[in-house]
C-alpha positions as CSV (number, residue, x, y, z in Angstrom):
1,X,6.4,17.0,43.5
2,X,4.2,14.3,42.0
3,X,3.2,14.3,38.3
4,X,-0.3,15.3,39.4
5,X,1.4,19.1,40.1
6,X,3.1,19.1,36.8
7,X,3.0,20.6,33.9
8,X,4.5,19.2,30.7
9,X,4.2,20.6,26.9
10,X,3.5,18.0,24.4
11,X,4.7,19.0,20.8
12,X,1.5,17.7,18.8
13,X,1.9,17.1,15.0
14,X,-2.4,15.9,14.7
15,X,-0.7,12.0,13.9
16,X,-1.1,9.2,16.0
17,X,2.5,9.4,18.0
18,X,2.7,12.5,19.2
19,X,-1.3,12.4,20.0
20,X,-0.6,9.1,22.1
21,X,2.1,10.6,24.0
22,X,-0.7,13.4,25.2
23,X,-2.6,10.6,26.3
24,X,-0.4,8.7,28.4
25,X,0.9,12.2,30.4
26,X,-2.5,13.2,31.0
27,X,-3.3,9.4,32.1
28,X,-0.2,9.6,34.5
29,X,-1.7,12.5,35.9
30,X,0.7,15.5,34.4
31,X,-0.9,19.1,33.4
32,X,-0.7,18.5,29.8
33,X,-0.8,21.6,27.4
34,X,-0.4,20.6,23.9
35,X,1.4,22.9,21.6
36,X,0.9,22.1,17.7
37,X,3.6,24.7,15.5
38,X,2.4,26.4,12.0
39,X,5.7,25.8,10.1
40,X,5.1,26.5,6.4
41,X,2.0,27.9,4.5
42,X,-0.3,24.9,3.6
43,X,-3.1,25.3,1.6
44,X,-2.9,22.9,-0.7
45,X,-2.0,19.4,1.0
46,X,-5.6,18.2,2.4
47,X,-4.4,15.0,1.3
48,X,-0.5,14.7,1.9
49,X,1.6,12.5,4.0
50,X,3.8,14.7,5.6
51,X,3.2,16.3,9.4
52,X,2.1,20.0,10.1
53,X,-0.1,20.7,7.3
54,X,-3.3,22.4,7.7
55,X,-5.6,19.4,8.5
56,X,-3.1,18.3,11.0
57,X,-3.4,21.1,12.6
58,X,-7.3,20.7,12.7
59,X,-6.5,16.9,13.9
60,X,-4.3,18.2,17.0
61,X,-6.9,20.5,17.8
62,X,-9.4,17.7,18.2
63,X,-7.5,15.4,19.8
64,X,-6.5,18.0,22.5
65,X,-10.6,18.3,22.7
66,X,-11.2,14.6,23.5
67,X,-8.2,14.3,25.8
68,X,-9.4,17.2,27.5
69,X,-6.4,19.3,27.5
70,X,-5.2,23.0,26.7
71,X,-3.8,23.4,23.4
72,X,-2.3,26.0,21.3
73,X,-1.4,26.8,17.8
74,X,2.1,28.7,17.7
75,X,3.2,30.4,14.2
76,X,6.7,29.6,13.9
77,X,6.7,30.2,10.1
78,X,9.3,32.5,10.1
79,X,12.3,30.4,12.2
80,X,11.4,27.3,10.4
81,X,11.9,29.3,7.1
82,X,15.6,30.5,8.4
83,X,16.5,27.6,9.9
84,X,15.2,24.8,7.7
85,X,13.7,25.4,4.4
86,X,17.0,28.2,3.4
87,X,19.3,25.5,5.1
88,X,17.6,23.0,2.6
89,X,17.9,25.1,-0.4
90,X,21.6,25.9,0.6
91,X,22.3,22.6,0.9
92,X,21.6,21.8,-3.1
93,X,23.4,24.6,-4.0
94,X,26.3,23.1,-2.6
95,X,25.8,19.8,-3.8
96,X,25.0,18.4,-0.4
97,X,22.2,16.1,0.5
98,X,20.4,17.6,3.1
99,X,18.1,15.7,6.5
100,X,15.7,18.9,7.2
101,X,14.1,16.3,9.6
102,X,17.6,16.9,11.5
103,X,17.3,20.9,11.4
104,X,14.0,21.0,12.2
105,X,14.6,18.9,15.5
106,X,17.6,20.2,16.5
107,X,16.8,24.2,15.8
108,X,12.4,24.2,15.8
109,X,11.6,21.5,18.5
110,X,14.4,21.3,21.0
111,X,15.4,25.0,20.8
112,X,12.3,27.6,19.9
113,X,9.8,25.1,21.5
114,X,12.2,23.9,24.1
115,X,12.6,27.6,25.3
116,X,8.5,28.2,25.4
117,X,7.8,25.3,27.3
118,X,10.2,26.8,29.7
119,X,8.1,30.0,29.6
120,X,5.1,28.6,30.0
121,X,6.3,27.4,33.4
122,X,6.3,23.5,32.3
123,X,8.9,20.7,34.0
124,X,8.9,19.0,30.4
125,X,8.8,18.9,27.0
126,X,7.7,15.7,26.0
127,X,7.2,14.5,21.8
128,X,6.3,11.4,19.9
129,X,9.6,10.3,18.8
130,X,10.8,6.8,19.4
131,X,13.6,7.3,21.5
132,X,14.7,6.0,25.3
133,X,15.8,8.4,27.7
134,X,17.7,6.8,30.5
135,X,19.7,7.0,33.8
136,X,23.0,6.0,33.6
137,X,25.6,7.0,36.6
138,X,23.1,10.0,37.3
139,X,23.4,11.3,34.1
140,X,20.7,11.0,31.1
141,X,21.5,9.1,28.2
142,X,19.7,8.3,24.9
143,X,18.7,4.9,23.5
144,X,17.5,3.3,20.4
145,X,13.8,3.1,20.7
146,X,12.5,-0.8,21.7
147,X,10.9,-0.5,18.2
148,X,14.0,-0.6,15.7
149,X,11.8,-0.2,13.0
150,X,10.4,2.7,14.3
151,X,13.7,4.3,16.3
152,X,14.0,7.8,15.5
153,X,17.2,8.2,17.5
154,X,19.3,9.0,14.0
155,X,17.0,12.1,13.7
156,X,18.1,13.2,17.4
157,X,21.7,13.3,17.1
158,X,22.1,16.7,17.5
159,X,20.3,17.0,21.0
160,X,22.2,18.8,23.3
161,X,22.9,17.1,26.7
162,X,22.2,20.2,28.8
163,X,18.9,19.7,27.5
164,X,18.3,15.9,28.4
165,X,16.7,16.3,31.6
166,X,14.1,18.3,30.3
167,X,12.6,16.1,27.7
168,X,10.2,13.2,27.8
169,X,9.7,10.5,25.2
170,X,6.8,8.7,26.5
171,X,6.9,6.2,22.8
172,X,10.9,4.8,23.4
173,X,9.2,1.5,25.1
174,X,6.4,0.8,22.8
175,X,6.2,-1.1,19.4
176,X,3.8,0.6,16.9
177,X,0.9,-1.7,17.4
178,X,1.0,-0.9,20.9
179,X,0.7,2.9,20.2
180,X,-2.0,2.6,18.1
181,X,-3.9,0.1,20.1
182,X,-3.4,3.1,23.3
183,X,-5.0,5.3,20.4
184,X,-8.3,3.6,20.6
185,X,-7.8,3.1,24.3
186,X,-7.9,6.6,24.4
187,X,-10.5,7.0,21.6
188,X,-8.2,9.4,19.6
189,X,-10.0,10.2,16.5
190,X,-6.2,9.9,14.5
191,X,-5.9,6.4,15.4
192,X,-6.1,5.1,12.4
193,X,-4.2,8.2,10.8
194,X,-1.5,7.2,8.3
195,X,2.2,7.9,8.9
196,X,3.6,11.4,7.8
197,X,6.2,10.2,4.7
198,X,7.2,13.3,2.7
199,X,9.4,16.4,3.5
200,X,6.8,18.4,5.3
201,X,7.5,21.4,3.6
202,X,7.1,19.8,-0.2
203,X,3.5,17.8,0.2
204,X,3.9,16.0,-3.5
205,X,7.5,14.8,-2.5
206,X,8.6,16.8,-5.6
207,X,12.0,18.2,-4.2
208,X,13.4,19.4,-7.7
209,X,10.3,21.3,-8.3
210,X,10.5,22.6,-5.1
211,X,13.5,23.9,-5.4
212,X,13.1,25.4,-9.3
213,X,11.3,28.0,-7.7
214,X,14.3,29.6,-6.0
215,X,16.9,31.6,-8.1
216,X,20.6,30.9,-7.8
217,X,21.2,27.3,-8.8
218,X,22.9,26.9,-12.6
219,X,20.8,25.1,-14.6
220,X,23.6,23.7,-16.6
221,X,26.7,21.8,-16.1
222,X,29.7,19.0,-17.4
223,X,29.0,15.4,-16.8
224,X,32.5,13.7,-16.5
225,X,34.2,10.6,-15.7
226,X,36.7,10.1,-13.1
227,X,39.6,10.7,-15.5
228,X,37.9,14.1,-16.9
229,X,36.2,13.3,-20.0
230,X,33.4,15.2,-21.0
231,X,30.5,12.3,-20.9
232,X,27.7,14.6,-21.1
233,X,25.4,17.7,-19.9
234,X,23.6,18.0,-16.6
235,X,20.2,19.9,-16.6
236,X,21.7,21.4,-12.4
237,X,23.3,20.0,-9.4
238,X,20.3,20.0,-7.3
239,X,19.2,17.3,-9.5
240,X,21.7,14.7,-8.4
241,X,22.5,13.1,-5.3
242,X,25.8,11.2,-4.5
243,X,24.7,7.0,-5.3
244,X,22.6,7.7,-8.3
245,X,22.1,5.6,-11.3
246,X,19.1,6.6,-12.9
247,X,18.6,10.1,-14.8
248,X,22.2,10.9,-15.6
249,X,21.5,11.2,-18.8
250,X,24.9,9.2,-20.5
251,X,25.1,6.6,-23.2
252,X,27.3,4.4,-22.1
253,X,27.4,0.3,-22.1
254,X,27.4,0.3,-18.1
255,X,25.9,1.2,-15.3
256,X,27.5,4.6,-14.1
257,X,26.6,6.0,-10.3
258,X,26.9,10.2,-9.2
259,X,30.5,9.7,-7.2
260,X,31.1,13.3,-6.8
261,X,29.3,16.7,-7.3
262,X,31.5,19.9,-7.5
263,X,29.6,22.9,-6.6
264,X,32.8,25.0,-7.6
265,X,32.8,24.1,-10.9
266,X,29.0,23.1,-11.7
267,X,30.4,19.7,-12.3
268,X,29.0,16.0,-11.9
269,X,31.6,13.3,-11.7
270,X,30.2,9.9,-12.3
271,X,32.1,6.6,-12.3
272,X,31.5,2.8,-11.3
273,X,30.1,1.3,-8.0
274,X,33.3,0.5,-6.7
275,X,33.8,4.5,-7.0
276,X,31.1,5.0,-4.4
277,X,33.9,3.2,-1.6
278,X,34.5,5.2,1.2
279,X,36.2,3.6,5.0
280,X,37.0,7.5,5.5
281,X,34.6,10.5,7.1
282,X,35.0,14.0,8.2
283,X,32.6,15.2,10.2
284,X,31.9,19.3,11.9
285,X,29.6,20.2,14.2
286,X,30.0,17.1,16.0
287,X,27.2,17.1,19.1
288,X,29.2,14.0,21.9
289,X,26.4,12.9,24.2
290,X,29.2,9.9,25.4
291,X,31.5,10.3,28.2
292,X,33.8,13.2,28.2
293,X,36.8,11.5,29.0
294,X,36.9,10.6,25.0
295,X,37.1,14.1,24.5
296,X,40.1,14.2,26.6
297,X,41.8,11.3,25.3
298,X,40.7,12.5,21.6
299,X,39.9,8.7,20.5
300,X,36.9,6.3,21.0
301,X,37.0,3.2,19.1
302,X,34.5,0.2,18.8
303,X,31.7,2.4,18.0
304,X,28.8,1.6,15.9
305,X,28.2,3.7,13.1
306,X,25.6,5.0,10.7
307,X,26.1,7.3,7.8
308,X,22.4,7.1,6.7
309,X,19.3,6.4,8.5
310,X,18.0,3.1,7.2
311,X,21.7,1.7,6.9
312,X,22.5,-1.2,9.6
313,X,25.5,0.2,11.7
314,X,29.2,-0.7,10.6
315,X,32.1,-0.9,13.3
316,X,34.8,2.1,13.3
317,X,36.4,4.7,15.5
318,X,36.3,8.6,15.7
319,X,39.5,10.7,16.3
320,X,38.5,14.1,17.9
321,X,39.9,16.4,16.2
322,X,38.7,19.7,18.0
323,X,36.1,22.4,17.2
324,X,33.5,20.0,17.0
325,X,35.4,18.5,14.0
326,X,36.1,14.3,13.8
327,X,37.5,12.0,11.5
328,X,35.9,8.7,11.5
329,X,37.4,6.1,10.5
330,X,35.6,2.3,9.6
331,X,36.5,-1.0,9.7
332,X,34.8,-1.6,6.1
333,X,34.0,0.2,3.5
334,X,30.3,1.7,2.9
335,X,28.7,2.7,-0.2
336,X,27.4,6.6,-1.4
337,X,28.7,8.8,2.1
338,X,27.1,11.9,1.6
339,X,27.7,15.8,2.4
340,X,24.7,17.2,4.3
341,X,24.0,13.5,5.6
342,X,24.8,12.5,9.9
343,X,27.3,10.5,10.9
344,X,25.7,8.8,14.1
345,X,27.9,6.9,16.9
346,X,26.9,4.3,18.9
347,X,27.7,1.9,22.0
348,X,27.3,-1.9,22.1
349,X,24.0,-1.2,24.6
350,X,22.3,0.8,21.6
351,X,22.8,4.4,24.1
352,X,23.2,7.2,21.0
353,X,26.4,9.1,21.4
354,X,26.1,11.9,19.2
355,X,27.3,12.6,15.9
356,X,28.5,14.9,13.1
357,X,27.3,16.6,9.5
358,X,29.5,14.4,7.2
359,X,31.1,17.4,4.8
């Protein structure tokens, strides 16, 4: 079967990427039906840099219109609510940092939408991330995207493999410039469109205002030292993420970071940089893309590493531990490892291996 008999879903966000990689499947002659999801009630973010907002919506619309192509507009307001926003809120609560970037992927993209472009008869579900898919042995493996700056593979860790052969990342082997330049190839009217920035859910970026709207967080709470002295009051956990200086509200003749947050006891421990030291990470719901025989053997060393997105990878190993729980263990020490944050593996040839929710 040639791509001139099939049919692909494209997940449209109304940006630039996602529009782009419509363009390019209906150019390579696939049936393209674009499918653009209604996550979250947006009335009020004309103007807002994240994705999925009313106007984008509106932009996906007519760029599916110029590109000539079916498109539909699927309410999925209620699963992203359950599966993102609550897991977000939860997340503060227990003093975790969360990626709802992550959960939205992982649960609203390659599992609800996953599952309708399978109903809707389609041999693909293709999306703007930059990401590589390749062969390797017969089986598909991920890649950093050709644009590092770009590469969106962190944000894909928790892709499941049985799911690999039925997704398409047309983007993984363009730089940005090139995608924007196939934008006015194509004359998409988003060409120039800005980048989505902010949590898509919180238009103004204002996460702590976000979440003062939902009941269940304590609003007050000790600020101590790492040998238990009172240092001061904290105004609620959700406030504080592990790494930060500023806000903390202490007097005191030297910079002091947020080292540990206690949802147990409502507390905030604070303490020096050298405090923020960790060469030590556990990891659940660890999603291994690799090969299996590291399962087996419980060990895989010389693995590249990243605790946070933007971080440049640090050498280490994971022990498997079983029930999708690891230990990871680096060869240096990194700054701020956060609950709630991935723990992303690595080979030396960039191919993603999977990775874990750092608790």
């Amino acid at each position: 079967m040639t791509s001139k008999n099939k049919k692909v879903v494209v997940a449209m966000s109304g940006g630039v990427d996602s529009s782009v990689a419509a363009g390019m499947l209906k150019e390579e002659g696939y049936e393209v039906i674009g499918i653009t999801l209604q996550l979250y009630n947006s009335k009020q973010e004309i103007k807002s840099k994240t994705c999925c907002s009313g106007i984008d919506i509106y932009d996906a619309k007519e760029v599916a219109r110029k590109l000539d192509i079916a498109h539909y507009v699927l309410n999925y307001q209620e699963n992203f609510k359950k599966t993102v926003i609550n897991n977000f809120i939860a997340s503060y609560k227990n003093g975790e940092t969360p990626i709802p970037c992550v959960q939205c992927n992982q649960h609203i993209k390659f599992e609800d939408l996953l599952l309708t472009a399978k109903g809707l008869g389609a041999e693909f579900l293709a999306t703007g991330h930059y990401i590589r898919k390749k062969k390797i042995n017969n089986f598909n493996g991920l890649f950093k995207a050709k644009d590092e700056s770009k590469d969106q593979s962190y944000f894909l860790f928790q892709v499941k493999e049985k799911d690999l052969s039925f997704l398409k990342f047309p983007l993984g082997d363009l730089l940005k410039e090139e995608t924007r330049s196939l934008a006015k190839k194509f004359a998409i009217p988003v060409a120039d469109k800005p980048e989505s920035q902010d949590i898509c859910f919180i238009p103004d970026g204002n996460y702590r205002k976000f979440l003062s709207k939902y009941k269940g967080f304590k609003k007050t709470g000790n600020i101590l030292d790492t040998k238990n002295n009172l240092l001061g009051k904290h105004d609620g956990i959700e406030n504080y993420t592990i790494g930060q200086r500023k806000h903390i509200n202490v007097s005191i003749n030297k910079p002091l970071y947020v080292i540990k947050i206690i949802k147990e006891t409502n507390n905030i421990i604070v303490g020096e940089k050298e405090d923020l030291k960790s060469s030590v990470i556990h990891i659940d719901q660890l999603n291994w893309l690799g090969d299996k025989i590291y399962i087996k053997n419980k060990y895989c060393d010389n693995l590249n590493i990243k605790v946070r997105a933007r971080q440049k990878t640090i050498k280490g190993k994971l022990e498997f531990l079983g029930n999708n729980h690891g230990k990871v263990l680096l060869d240096e020490h990194t700054y701020a490892v956060s609950k709630g944050q991935g723990c992303v593996f690595y080979n030396n040839e960039d191919q993603l291996l999977g990775g874990g929710w750092i608790k």
